[in-house]
Residue frames relative to the residue before (quaternion, step in Angstrom):
aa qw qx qy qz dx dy dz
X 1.0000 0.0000 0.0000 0.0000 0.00 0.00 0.00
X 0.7122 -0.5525 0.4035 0.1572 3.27 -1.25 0.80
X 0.4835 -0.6458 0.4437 0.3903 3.76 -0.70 -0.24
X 0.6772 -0.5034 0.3897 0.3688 3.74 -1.16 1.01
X 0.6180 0.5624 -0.3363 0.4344 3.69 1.00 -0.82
X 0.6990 0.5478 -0.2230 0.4020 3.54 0.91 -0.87
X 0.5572 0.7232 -0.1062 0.3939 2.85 1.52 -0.96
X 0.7539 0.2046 -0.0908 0.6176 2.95 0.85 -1.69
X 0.4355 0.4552 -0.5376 0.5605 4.18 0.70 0.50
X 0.6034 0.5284 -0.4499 0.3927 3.76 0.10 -0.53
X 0.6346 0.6861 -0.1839 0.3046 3.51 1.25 -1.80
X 0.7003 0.5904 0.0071 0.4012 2.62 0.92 -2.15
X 0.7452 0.4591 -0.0619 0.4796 3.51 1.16 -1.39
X 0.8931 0.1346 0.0308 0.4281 3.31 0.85 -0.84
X 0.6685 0.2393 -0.0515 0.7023 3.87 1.74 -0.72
X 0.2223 0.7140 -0.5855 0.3129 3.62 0.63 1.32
X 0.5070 0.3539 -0.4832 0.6199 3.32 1.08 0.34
X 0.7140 0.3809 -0.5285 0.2564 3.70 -0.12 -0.08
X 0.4980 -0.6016 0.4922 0.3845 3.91 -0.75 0.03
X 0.5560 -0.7108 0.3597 0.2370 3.14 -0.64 1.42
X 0.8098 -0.0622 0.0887 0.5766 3.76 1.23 -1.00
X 0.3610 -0.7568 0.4477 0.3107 3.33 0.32 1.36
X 0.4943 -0.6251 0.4941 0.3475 3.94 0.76 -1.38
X 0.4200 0.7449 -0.2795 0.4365 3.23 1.82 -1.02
X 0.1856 0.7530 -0.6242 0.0944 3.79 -0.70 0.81
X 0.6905 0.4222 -0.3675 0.4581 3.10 0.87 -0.02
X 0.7124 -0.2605 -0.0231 0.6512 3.98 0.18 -0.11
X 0.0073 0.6802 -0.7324 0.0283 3.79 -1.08 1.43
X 0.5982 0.2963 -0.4773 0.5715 2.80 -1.77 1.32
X 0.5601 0.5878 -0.4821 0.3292 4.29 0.43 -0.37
X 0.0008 0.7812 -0.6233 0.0351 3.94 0.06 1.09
X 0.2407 -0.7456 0.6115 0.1105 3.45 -0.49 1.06
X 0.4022 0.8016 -0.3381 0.2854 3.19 0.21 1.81
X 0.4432 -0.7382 0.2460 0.4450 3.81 0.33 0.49
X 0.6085 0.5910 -0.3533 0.3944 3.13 1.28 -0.24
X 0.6989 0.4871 -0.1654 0.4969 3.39 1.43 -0.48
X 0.5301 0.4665 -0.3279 0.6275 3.83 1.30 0.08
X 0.9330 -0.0339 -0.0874 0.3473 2.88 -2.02 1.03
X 0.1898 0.6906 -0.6973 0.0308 4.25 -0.18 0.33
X 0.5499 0.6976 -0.4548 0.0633 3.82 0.55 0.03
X 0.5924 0.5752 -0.1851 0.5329 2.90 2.04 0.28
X 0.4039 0.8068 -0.1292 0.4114 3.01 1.85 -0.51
X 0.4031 -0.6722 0.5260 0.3302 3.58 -0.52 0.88
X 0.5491 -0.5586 0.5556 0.2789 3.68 -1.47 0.32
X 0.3344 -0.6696 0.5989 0.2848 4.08 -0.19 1.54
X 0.7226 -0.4150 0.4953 0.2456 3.10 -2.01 0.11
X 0.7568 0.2580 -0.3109 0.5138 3.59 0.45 -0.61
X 0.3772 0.5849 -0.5127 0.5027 4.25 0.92 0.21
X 0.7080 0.4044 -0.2739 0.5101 3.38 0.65 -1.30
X 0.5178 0.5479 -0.4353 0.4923 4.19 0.50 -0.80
X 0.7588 0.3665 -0.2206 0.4911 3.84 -0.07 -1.70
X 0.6881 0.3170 -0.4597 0.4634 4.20 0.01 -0.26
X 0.7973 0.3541 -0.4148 0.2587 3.34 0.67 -0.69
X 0.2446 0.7887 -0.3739 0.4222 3.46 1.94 0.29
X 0.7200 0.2911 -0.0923 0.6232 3.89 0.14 -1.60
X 0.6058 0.5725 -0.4352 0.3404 3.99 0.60 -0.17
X 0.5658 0.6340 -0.3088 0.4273 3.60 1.79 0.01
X 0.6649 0.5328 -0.2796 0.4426 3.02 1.82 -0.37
X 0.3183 -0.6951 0.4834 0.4264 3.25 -0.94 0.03
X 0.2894 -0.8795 0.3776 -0.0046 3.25 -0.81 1.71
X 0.4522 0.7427 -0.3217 0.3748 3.16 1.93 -0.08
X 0.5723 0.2229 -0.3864 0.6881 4.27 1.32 1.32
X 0.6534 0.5897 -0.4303 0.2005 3.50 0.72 -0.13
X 0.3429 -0.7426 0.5282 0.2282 3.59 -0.93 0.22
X 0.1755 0.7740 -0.6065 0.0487 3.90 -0.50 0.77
X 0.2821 -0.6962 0.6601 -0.0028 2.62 -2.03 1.19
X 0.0117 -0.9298 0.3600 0.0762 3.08 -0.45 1.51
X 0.2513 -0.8929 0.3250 0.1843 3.92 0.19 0.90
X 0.7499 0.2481 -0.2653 0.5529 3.05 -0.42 1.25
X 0.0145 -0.9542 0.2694 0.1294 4.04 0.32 0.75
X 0.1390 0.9350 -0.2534 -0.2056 2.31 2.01 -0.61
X 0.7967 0.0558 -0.1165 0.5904 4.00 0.53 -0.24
X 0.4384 -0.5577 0.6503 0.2719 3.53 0.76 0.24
X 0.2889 0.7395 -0.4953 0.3526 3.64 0.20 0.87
X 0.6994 0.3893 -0.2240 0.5561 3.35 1.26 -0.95
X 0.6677 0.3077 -0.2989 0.6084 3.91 1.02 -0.09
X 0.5912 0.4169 -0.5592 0.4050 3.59 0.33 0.76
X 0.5731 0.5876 -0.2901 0.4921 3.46 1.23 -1.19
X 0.7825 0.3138 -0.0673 0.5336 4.00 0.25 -1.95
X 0.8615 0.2996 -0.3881 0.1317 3.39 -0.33 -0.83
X 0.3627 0.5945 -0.6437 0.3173 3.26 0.48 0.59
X 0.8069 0.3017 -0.3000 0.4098 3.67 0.83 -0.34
X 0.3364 0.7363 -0.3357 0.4817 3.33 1.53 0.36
X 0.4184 -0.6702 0.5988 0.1313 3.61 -1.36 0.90
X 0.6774 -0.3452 0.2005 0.6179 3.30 0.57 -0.35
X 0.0557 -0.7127 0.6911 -0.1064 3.42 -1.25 1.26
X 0.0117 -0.7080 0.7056 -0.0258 3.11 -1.12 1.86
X 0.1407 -0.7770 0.6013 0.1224 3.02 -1.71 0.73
X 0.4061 -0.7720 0.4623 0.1595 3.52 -1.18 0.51
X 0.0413 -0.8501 0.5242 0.0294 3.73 -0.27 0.74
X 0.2247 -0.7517 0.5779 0.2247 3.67 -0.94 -0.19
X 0.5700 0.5356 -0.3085 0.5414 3.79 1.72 0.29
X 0.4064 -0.6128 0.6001 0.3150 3.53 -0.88 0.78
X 0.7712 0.2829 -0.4065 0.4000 4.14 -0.26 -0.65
X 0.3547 0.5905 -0.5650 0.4542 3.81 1.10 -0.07
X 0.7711 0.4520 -0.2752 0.3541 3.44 0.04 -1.19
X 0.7789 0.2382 -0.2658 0.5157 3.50 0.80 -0.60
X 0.3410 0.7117 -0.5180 0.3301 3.30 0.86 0.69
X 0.6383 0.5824 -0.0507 0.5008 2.70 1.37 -2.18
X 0.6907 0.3785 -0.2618 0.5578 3.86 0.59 -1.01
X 0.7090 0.5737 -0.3088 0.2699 3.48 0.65 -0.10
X 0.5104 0.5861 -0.3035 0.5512 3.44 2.26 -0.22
X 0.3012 -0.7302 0.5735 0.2170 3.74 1.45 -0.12
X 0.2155 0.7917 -0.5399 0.1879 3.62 -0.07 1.07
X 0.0585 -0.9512 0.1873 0.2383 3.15 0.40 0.46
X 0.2255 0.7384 -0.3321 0.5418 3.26 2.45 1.16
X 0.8821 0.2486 -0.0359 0.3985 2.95 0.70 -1.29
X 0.2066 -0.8843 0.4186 0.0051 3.61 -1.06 1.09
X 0.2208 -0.8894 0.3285 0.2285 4.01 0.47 0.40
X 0.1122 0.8888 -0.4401 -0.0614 3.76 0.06 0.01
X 0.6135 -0.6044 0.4056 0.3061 3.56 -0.77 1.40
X 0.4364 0.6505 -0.5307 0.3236 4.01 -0.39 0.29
X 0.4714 -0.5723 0.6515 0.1604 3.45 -2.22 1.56
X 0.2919 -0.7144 0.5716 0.2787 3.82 -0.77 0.44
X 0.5843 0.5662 -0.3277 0.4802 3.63 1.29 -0.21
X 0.6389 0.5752 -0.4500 0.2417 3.82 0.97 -0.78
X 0.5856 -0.4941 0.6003 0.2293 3.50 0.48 -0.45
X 0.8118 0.0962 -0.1654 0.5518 3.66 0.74 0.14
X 0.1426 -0.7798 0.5941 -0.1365 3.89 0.03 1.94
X 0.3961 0.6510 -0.6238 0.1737 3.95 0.31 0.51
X 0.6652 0.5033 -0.3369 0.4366 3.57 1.01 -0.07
X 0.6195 0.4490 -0.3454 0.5435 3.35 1.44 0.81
X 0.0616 -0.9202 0.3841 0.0436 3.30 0.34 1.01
X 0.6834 0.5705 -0.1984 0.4100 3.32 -0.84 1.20
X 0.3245 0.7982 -0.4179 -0.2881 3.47 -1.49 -1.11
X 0.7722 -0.4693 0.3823 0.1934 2.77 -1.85 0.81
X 0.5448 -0.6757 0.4930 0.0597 2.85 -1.94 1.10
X 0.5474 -0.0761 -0.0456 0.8321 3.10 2.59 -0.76
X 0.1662 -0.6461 0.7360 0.1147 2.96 -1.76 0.46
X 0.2555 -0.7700 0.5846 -0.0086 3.61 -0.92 1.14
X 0.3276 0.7184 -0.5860 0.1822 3.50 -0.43 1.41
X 0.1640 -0.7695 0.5953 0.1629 3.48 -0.31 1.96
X 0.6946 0.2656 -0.3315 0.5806 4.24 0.31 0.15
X 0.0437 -0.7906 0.6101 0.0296 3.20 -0.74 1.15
X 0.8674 0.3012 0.0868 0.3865 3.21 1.19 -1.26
X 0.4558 0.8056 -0.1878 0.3287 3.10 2.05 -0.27
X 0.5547 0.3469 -0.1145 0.7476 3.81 1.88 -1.06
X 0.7393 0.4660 -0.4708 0.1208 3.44 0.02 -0.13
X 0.3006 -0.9031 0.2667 0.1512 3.38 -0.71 0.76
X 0.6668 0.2286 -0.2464 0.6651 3.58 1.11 0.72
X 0.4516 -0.6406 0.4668 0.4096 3.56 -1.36 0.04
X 0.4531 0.6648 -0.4507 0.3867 4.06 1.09 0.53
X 0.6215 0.4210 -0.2590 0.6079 3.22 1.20 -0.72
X 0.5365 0.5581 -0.4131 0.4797 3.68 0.68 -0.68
X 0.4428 0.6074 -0.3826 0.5372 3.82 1.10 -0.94
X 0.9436 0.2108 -0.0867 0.2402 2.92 -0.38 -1.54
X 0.5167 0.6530 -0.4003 0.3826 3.37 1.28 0.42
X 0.4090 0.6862 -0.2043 0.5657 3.45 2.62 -0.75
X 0.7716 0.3487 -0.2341 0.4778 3.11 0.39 -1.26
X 0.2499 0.7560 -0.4308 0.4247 3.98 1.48 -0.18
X 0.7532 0.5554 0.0317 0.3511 2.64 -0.10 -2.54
X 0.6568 0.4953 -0.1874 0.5368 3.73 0.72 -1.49
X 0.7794 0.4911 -0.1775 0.3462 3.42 0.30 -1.12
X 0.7351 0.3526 -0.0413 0.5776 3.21 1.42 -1.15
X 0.5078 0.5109 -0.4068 0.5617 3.83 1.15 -0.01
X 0.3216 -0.6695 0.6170 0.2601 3.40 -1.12 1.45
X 0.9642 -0.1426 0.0797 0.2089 3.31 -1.70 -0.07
X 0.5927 0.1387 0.1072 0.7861 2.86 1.71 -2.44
X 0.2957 0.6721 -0.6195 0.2776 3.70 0.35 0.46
X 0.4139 -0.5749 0.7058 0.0069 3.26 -1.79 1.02
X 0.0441 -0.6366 0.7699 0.0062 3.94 -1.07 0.92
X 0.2458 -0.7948 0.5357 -0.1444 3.57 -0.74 1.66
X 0.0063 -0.7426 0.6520 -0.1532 3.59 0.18 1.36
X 0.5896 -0.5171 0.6189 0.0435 3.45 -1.82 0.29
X 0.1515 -0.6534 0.6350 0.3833 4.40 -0.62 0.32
X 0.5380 0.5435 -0.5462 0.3417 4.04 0.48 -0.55
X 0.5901 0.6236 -0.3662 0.3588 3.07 0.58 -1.50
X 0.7857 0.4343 -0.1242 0.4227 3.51 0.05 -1.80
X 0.7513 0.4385 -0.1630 0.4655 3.44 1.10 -0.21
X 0.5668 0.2747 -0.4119 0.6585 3.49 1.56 0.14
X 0.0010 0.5422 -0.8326 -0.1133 2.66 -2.37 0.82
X 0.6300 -0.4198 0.5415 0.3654 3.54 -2.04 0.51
X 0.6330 -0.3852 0.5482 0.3877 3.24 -2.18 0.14
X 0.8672 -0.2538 -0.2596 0.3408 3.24 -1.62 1.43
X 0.1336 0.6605 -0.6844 0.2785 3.62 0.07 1.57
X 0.4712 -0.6456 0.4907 0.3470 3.56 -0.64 0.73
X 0.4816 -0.6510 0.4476 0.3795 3.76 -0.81 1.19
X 0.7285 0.5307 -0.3623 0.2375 3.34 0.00 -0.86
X 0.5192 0.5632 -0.3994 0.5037 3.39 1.66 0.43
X 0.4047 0.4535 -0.6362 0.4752 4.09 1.38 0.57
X 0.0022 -0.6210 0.7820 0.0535 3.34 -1.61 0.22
X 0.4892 -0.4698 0.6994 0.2253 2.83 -2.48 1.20
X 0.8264 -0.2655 0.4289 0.2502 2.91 -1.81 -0.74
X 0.6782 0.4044 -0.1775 0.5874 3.38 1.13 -1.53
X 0.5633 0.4526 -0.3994 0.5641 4.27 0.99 -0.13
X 0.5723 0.3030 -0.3540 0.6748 4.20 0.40 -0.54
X 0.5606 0.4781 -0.4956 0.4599 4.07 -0.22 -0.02
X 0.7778 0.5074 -0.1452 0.3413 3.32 -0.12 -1.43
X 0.5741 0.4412 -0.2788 0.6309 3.59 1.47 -1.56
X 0.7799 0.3129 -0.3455 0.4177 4.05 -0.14 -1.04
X 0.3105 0.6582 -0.5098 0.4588 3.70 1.49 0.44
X 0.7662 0.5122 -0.0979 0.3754 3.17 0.32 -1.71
X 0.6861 0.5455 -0.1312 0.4631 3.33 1.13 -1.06
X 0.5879 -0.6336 0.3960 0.3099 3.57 1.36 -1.32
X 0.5633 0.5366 -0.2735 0.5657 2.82 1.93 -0.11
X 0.2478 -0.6464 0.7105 0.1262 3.44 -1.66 0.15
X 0.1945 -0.8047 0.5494 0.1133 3.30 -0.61 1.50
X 0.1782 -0.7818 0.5834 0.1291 3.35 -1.43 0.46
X 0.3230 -0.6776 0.6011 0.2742 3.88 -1.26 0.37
X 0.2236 0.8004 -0.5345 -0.1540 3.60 0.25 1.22
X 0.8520 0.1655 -0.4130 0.2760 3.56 0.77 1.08
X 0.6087 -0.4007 0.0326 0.6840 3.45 0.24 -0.42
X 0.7003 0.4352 -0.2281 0.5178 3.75 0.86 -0.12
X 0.6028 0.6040 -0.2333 0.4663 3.35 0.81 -1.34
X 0.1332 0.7968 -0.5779 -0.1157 3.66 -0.75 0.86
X 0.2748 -0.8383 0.4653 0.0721 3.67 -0.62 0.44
X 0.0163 -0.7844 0.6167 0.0641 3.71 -0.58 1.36
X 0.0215 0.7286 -0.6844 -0.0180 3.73 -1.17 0.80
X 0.6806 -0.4326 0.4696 0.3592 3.08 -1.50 -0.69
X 0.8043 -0.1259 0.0830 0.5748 3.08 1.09 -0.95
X 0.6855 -0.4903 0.0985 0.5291 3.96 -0.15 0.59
X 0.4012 -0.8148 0.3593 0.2144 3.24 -0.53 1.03
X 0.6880 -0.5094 0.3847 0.3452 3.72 -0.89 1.06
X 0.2178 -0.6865 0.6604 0.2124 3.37 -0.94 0.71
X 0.4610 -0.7177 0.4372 0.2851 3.27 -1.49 1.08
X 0.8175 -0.4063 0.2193 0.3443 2.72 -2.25 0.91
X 0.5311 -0.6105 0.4694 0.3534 3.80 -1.13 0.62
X 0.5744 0.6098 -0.2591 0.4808 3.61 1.28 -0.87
X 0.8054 0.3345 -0.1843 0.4532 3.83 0.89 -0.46
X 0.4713 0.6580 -0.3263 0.4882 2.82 1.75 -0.71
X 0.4522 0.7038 -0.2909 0.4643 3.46 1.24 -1.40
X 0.8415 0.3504 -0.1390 0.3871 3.48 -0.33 -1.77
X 0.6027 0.6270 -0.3079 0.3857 3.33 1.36 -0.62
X 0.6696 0.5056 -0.2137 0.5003 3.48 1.53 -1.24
X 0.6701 0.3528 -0.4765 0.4465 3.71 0.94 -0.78
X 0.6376 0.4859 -0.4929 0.3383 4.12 0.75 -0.68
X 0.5849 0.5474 -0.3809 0.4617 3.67 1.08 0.19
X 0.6385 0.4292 -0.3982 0.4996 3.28 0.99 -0.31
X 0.7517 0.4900 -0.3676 0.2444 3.30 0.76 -0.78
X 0.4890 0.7696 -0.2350 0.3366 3.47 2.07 0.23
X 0.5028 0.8131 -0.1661 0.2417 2.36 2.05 -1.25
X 0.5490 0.7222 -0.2637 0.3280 3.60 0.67 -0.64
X 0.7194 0.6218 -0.1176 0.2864 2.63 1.07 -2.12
X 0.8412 0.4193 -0.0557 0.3369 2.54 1.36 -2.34
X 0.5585 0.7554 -0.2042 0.2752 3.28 1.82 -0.04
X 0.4364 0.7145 -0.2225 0.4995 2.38 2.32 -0.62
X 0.8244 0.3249 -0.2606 0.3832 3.21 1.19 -0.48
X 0.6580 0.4335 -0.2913 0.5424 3.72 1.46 0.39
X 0.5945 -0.5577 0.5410 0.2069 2.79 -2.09 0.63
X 0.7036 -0.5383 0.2129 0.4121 3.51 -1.42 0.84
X 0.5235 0.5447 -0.4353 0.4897 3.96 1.22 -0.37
X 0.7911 0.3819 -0.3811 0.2882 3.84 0.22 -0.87
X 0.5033 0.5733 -0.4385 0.4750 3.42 1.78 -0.86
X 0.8316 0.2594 -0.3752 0.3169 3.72 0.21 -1.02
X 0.3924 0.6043 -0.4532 0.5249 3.62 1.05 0.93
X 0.4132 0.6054 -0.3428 0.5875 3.87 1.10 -0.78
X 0.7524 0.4747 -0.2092 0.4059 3.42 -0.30 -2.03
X 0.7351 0.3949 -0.3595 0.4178 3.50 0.13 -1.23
X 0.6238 0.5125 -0.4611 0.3683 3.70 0.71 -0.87
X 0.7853 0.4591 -0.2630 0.3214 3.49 0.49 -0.76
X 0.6877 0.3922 -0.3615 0.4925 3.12 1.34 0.12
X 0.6253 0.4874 -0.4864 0.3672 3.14 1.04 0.76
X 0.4001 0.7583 -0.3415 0.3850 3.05 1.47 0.16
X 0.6678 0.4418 -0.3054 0.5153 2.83 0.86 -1.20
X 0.6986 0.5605 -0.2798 0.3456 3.05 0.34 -1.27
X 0.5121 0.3776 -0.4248 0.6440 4.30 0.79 -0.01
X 0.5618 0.4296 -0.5849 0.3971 4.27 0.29 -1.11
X 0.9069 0.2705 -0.0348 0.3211 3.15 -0.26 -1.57
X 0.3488 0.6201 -0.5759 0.4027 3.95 0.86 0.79
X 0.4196 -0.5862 0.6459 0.2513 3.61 -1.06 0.76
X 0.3587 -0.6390 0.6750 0.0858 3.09 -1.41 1.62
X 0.2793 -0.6752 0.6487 0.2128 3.49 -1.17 0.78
């Protein structure tokens, strides 16, 4: 992490609508809101689905992920059979036994606020870290601090923190607006923080340290046929413009596996 000075010039310059220190030490970021209680029942949003199938190019079978916010355990039914170990973080008690209740034995849940400022109950770090709401509950730009310094602490060396534009762009009813962010606002914070964001797709947004590795051609592979084998399903639900929009994606895929790297 940067220096307090940077911090507060960042504040001053660009997130003067945010409150500088909410005061909140005891649970910040706690929006008493329906949108924020229980998701363990909850369909899986579009951009959750964008960011698993993102890290699903890698081969994940030494990796460690930490995922924040679980809300259905959706992302360890789907991945973690091919996952090294995959924690996730929740702030709901039935999230947790939702999650303890698939009996995985990879995968491990643990009560904790990504905003408090005190991560000893997260142990470790992570090769990715998946958070599609980074900024939506939070309620000052100190805690924003400390949700970086999260991230920083827990992010392994070449590790990759994987965020979502939907994500970063929805907030709940009365969350202060100035907690949506674009792209060039999540730049600026992982500026501040040490990171260098990236756009590695059109949605998908990616902070690292330094450009992040492109995945293995061999997994990438396995990724494209377990997409094909989806295909069917999802066609069922588009018109002839989205299928031949589908098509194109997959043939660029292939096409990056199998281009000769110079």
């Amino acid at each position: 992490m940067r220096s307090d000075k940077i911090w507060h010039e960042l504040h001053a310059s660009r997130f003067a609508d945010l409150p500088s220190d909410c005061g909140n030490t005891i649970d910040p970021g706690m929006v008493d809101s329906e949108d924020f209680r229980d998701w363990s029942a909850k369909p899986t949003t579009s951009d959750q689905a964008r960011m698993e199938r993102y890290i699903d190019r890698y081969d994940l079978s030494d990796r460690r992920v930490l995922h924040i916010g679980i809300g259905n355990s959706g992302l360890a039914s789907r991945l973690g059979g091919r996952i090294k170990e995959l924690v996730g973080t929740t702030v709901d008690e039935r999230e947790i036994e939702a999650a303890r209740s698939l009996g995985l034995p990879n995968y491990s849940v643990v009560l904790h606020n990504k905003y408090s400022g005190v991560n000893e109950a997260v142990a470790g770090k992570f090769d990715f870290i998946l958070d599609n709401n980074p900024t939506s509950p939070c309620c000052c730009f100190r805690h924003l601090h400390d949700l970086f310094g999260f991230y920083a602490e827990k992010l392994a060396k070449d590790g990759q923190v994987v965020t979502d534009r939907e994500g970063l762009g929805w907030i709940s009813d009365g969350v202060n607006p100035r907690c949506r962010f674009d792209f060039q606002d999540l730049a600026a914070v992982a500026e501040a923080a040490g990171f260098c964001a990236f756009k590695a797709t059109g949605n998908v947004c990616v902070l690292s340290r330094s450009a992040p590795a492109a995945p293995e051609a061999g997994a990438h592979l396995r990724h494209a046929l377990r997409r094909v084998t989806m295909l069917p399903g999802e066609l069922l639900g588009y018109g002839r413009r989205q299928v031949g929009r589908i098509d194109r994606k997959f043939v660029n895929s292939a096409m990056a596996i199998f281009a000769p790297r110079g």
